[in-house]
C-alpha positions as CSV (number, residue, x, y, z in Angstrom):
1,X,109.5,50.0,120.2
2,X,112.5,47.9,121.3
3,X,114.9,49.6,123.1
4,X,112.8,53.0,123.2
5,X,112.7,52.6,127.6
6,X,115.8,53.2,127.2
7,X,115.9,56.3,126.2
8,X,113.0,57.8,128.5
9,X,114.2,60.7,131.1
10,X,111.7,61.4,133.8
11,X,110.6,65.7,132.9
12,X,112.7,68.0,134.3
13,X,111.2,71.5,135.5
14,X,113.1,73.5,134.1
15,X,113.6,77.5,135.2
16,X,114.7,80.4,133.1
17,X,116.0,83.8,134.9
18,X,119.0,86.4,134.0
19,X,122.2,85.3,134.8
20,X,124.6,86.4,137.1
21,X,128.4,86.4,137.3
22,X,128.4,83.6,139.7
23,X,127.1,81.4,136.8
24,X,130.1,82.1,134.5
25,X,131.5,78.9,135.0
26,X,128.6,76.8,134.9
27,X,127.5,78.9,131.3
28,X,131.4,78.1,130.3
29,X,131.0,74.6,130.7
30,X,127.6,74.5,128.6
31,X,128.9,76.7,125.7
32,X,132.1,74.6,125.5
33,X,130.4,71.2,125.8
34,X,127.7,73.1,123.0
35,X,130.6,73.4,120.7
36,X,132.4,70.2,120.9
37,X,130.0,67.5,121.3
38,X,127.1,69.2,119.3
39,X,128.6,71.7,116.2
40,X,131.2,68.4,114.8
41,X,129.7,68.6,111.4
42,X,131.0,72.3,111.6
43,X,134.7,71.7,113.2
44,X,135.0,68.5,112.7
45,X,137.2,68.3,115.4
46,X,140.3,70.3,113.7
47,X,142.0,71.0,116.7
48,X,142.6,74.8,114.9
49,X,139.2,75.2,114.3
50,X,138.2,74.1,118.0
51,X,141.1,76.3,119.6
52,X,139.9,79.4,117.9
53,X,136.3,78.8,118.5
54,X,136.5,77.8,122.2
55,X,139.8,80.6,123.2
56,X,137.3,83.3,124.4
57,X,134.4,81.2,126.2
58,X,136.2,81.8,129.7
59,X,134.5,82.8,132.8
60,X,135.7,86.0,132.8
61,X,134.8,86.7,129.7
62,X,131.5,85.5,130.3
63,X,131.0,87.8,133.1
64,X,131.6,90.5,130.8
65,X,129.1,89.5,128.4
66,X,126.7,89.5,131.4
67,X,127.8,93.0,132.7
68,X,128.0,94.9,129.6
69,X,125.2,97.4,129.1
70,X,122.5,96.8,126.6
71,X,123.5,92.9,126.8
72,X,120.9,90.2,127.9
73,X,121.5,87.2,128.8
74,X,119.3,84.2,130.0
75,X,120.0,80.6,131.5
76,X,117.8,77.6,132.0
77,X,118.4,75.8,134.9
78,X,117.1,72.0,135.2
79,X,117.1,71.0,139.4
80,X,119.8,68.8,139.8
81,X,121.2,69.5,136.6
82,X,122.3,72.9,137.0
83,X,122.7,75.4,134.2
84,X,121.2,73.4,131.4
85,X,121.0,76.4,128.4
86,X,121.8,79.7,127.7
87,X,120.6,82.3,125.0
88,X,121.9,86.0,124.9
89,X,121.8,88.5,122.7
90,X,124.9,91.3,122.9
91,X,124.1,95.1,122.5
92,X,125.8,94.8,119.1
93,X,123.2,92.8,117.7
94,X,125.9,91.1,116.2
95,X,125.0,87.4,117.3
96,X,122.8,86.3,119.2
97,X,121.9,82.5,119.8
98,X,120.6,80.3,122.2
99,X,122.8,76.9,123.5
100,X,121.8,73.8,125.2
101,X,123.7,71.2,126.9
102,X,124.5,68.5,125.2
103,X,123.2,65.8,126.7
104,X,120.0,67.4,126.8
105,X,119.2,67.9,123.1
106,X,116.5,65.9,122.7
107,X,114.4,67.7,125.3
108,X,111.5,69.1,124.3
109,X,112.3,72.2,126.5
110,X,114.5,73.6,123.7
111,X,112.2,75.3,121.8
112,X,112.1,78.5,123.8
């Protein structure tokens, strides 16, 4: 296939644990990038619809989803990459999901 070398990445190992406080900003900057380069065909980037959906992903906000009792919250971390994907569930049961960074899509690691 023409092209297709391209478009090879060497694997990445990639780790899944709880995370902690100190990753707020790194899960900030995967949720955001989640929402704006990967859900388009949902916003289609109306700056109203953006604004409202990206006002509360803050890292202290996110450190409140991580403290708050009966909330779980996973990341996966990818070596040099960092923080690479989150999935949480809150105590509600209200929503519950699981986000990947963007320029990591097509990795086969997102079926967990």
């Amino acid at each position: 296939m023409k092209g297709a070398a391209a478009h090879v990445r060497e694997p990445v190992a990639i780790t899944i644990r709880c995370a902690r406080p100190a990753d707020s900003d790194a899960i900030v900057t995967v949720l955001r990038r989640s929402i704006i380069e990967l859900c388009v065909d949902d916003h289609h980037n109306d700056p109203g619809v953006l604004g409202g959906w990206l006002q509360n992903k803050t890292a202290s906000n996110v450190c409140v989803w991580i403290d708050a009792p009966g909330n779980f919250m996973l990341i996966a971390e990818g070596g040099a990459r960092g923080v690479c994907g989150v999935a949480f569930q809150y105590c509600s049961g209200i929503w519950n999901g699981r986000v990947l960074c963007a320029d990591l899509r097509f990795e086969s690691a997102w079926t967990w």
